[in-house]
C-alpha positions, -999 to 999 in steps of 0.1 A, spaced: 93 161 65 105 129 52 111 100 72 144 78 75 132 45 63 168 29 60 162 -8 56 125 -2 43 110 -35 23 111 -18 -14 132 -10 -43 151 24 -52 125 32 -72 94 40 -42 104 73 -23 99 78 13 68 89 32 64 122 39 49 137 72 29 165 68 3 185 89 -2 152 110 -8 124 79 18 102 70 19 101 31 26 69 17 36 65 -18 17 33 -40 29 -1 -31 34 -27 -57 42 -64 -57 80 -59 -61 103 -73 -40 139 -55 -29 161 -72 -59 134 -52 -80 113 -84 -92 76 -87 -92 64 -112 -68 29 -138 -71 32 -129 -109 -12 -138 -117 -22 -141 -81 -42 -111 -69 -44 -126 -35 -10 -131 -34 4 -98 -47 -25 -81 -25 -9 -96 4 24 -87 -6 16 -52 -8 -3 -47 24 27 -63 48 46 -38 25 29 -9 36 25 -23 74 62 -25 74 63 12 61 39 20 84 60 4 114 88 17 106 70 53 107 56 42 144 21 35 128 3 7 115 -27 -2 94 -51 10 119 -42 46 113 -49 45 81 -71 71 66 -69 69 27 -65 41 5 -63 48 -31 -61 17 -50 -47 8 -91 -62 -20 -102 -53 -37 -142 -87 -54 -145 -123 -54 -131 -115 -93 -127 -98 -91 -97 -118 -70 -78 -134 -93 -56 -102 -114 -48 -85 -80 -38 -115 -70 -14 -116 -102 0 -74 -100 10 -73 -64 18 -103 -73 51 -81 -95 61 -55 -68 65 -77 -37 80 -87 -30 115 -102 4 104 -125 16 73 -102 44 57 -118 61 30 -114 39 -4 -110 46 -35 -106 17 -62 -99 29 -97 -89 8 -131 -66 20 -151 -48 4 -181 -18 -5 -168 9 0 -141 49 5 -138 55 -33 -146 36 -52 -170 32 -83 -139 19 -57 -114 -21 -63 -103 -28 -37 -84 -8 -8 -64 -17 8 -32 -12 46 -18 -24 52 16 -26 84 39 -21 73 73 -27 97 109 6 102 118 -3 110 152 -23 86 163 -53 107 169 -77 88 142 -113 85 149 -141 64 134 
């Protein structure tokens, strides 16, 4: 079932999270603000942070919030800013979802560092 998220913080191009089976799937998060511009263009701190009070606003708006998370699957454009993303994304987690943190060659926007997909309990029965 997908969720109403009328008034949710990104750009026409990010569809909505989907409920299903009690997970709340959420599609990757990038540095892009609502006019459709990337945001902390060279900063992987600051586009990390970006994208994690994205996806706690998403999650809000579902009636979660970081906490439930589950899954993190994370797109990063260079071994380089590895460690300045770990660093910014324990600042943002409560839990330990399962991570996985894979590099890849290069993303929807040429400024975008890193984006994030998470899998969220959408029941708020998580554990561990």
């Amino acid at each position: 079932m997908r969720l109403d998220m009328t008034g949710a913080p990104w750009g026409s191009s990010h569809s909505e999270p989907v409920r299903a089976g009690g997970l709340l799937f959420v599609s990757g998060q990038v540095p892009r603000d609502s006019e459709g511009r990337a945001v902390c263009v060279g900063d992987i701190v600051g586009q990390t942070r970006y994208v994690f009070d994205k996806l706690a606003a998403v999650l809000s708006k579902a009636g979660r919030d970081l906490g439930d998370l589950v899954v993190l699957r994370t797109y990063l454009v260079s071994r380089d800013t590895l460690p300045g993303y770990l660093t910014t994304r324990a600042e943002f987690l409560t839990s330990r979802p399962v991570c996985t943190t894979v590099f890849v060659a290069g993303l929807s926007d040429t400024d975008f560092l890193l984006e994030v997909e998470a899998v969220a309990d959408a029941e708020g029965r998580r554990t561990g």
